[in-house]
C-alpha positions as a Markdown table, in Angstrom:
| # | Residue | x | y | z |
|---|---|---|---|---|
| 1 | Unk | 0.0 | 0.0 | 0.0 |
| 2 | Unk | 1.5 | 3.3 | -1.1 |
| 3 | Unk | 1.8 | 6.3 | 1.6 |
| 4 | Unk | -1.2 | 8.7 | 1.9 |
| 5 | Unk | -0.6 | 11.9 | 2.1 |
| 6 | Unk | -2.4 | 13.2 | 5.8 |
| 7 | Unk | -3.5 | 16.0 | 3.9 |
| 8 | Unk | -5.8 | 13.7 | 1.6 |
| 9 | Unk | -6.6 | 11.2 | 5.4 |
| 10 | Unk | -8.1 | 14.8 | 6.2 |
| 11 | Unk | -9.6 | 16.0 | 2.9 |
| 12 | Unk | -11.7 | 12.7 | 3.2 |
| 13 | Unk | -12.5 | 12.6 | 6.6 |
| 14 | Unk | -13.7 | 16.6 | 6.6 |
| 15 | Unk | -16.8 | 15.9 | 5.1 |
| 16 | Unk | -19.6 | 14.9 | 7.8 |
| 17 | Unk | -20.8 | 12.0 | 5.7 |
| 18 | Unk | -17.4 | 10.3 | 4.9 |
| 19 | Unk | -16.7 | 10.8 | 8.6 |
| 20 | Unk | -19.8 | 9.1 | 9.4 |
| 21 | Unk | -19.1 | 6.1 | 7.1 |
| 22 | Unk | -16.0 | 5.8 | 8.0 |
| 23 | Unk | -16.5 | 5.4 | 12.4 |
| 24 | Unk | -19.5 | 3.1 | 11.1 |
| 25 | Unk | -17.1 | 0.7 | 9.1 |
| 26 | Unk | -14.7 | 0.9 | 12.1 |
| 27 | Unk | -17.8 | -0.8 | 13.8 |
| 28 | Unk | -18.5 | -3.4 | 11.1 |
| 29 | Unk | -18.3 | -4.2 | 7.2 |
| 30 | Unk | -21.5 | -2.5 | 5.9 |
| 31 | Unk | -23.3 | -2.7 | 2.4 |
| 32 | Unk | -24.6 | 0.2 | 0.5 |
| 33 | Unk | -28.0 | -0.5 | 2.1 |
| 34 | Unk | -26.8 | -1.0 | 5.1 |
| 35 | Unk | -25.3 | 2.8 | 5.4 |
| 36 | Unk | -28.3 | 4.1 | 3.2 |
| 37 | Unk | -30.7 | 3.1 | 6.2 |
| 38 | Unk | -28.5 | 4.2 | 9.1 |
| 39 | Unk | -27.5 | 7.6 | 7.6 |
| 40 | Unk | -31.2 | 8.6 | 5.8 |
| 41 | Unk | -29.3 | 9.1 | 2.7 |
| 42 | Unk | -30.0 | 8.4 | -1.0 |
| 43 | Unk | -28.3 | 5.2 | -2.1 |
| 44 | Unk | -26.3 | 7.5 | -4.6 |
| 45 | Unk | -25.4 | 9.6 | -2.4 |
| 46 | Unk | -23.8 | 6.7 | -0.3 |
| 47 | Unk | -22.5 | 5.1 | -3.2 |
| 48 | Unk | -20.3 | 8.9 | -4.3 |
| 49 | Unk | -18.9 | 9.0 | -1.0 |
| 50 | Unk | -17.6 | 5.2 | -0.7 |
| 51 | Unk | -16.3 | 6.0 | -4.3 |
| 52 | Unk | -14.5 | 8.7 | -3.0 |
| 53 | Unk | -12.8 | 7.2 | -0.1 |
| 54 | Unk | -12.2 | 3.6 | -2.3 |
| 55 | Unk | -10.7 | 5.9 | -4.8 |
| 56 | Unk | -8.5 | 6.7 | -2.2 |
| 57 | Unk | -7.5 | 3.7 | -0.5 |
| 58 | Unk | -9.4 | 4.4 | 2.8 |
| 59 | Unk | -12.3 | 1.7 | 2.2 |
| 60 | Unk | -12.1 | -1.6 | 0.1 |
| 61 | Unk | -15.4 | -3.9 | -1.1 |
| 62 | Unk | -15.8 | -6.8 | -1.5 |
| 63 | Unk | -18.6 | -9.3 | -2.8 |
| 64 | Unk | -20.6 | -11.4 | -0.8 |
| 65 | Unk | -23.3 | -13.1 | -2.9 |
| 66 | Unk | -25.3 | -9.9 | -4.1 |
| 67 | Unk | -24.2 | -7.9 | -1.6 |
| 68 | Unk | -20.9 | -5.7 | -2.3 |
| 69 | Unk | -19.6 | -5.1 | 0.9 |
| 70 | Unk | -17.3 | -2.4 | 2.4 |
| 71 | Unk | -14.8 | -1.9 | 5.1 |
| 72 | Unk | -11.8 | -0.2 | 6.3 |
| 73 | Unk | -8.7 | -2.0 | 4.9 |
| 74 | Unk | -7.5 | -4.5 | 7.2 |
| 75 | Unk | -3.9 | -3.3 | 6.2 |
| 76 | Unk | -4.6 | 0.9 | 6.7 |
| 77 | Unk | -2.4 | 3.9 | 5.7 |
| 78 | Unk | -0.5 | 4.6 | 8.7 |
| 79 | Unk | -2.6 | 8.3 | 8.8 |
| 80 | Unk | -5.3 | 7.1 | 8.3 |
| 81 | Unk | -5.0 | 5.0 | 11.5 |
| 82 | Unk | -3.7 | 7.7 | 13.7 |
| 83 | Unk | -6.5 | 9.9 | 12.9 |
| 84 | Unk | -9.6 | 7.1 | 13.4 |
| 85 | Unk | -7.5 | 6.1 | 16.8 |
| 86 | Unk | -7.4 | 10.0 | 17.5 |
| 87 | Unk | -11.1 | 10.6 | 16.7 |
| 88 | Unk | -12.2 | 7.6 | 18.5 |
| 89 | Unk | -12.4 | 9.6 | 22.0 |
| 90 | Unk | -14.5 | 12.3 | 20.2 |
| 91 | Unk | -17.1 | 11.0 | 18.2 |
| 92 | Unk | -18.4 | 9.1 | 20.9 |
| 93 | Unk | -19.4 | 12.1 | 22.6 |
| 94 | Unk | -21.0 | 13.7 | 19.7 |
| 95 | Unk | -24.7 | 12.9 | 19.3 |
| 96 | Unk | -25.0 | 12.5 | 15.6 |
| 97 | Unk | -22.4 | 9.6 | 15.7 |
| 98 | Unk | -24.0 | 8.0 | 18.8 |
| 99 | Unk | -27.1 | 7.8 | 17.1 |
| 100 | Unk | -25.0 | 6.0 | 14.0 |
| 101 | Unk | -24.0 | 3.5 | 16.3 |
| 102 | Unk | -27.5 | 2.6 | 17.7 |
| 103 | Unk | -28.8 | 2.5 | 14.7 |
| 104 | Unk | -25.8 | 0.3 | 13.4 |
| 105 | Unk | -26.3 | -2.0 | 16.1 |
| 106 | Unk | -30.6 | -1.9 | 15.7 |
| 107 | Unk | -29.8 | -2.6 | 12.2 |
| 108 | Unk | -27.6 | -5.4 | 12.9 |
| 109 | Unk | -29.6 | -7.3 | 15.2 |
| 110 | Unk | -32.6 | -7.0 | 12.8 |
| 111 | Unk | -31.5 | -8.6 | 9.9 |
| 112 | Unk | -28.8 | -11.1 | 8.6 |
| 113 | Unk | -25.8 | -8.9 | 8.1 |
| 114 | Unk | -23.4 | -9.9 | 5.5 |
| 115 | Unk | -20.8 | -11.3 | 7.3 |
| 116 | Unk | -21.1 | -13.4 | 10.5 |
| 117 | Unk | -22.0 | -11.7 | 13.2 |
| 118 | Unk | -18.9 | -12.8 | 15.2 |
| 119 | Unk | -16.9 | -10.2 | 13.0 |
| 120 | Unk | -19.2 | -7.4 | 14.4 |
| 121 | Unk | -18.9 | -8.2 | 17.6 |
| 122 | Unk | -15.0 | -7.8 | 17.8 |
| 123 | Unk | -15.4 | -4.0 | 16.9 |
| 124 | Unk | -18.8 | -3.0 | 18.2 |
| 125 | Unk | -19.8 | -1.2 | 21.5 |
């Protein structure tokens, strides 16, 4: 994996939605739908924003059945992990991205999330 520039971890993560996607798929691998219902976004609108950060290395997909999956890599850009250990402590206390997570975990406990639910379990809070 080539270096990323922590200019381009920020120009990524300044954006409230990329943000949001991002501390979700720290949680948990997530499929378009999956983000569409937690965030209240358009499934477009999703699918921009994970092109944006796959474009740049910071989420990676991968196809389960129909489902096209996305996560953080498991092998990150050093930045990229600095700043998601760094914001860890501060989007917790932010409403917007406690709401994410109860949705997240309402969302998977109601259906049957594309991966086992072993994998979510490691992450999730």
């Amino acid at each position: 994996m080539k270096p990323l520039p922590l200019i381009e971890v920020y120009n990524c993560l300044c954006d409230e939605t990329r943000l949001r996607i991002v501390h979700l798929l720290e949680r948990s691998p997530l499929c378009v739908c999956h983000l569409q219902d937690i965030l209240g976004l358009s499934q477009v609108a999703v699918s921009k924003h994970l092109a944006y950060l796959r474009q740049r290395d910071l989420v990676q997909v991968e196809r389960q059945g129909q489902w096209m999956v996305y996560s953080l890599p498991a092998s990150r850009p050093r930045e990229l992990d600095w700043q998601l250990r760094c914001l860890q402590d501060c989007l917790s206390t932010h409403p917007i991205f406690r709401t994410d997570l109860r949705k997240l975990k309402a969302r998977l406990a109601g259906c049957c999330p594309p991966a086992s639910p072993q994998k979510f379990s490691a992450k999730g809070k």
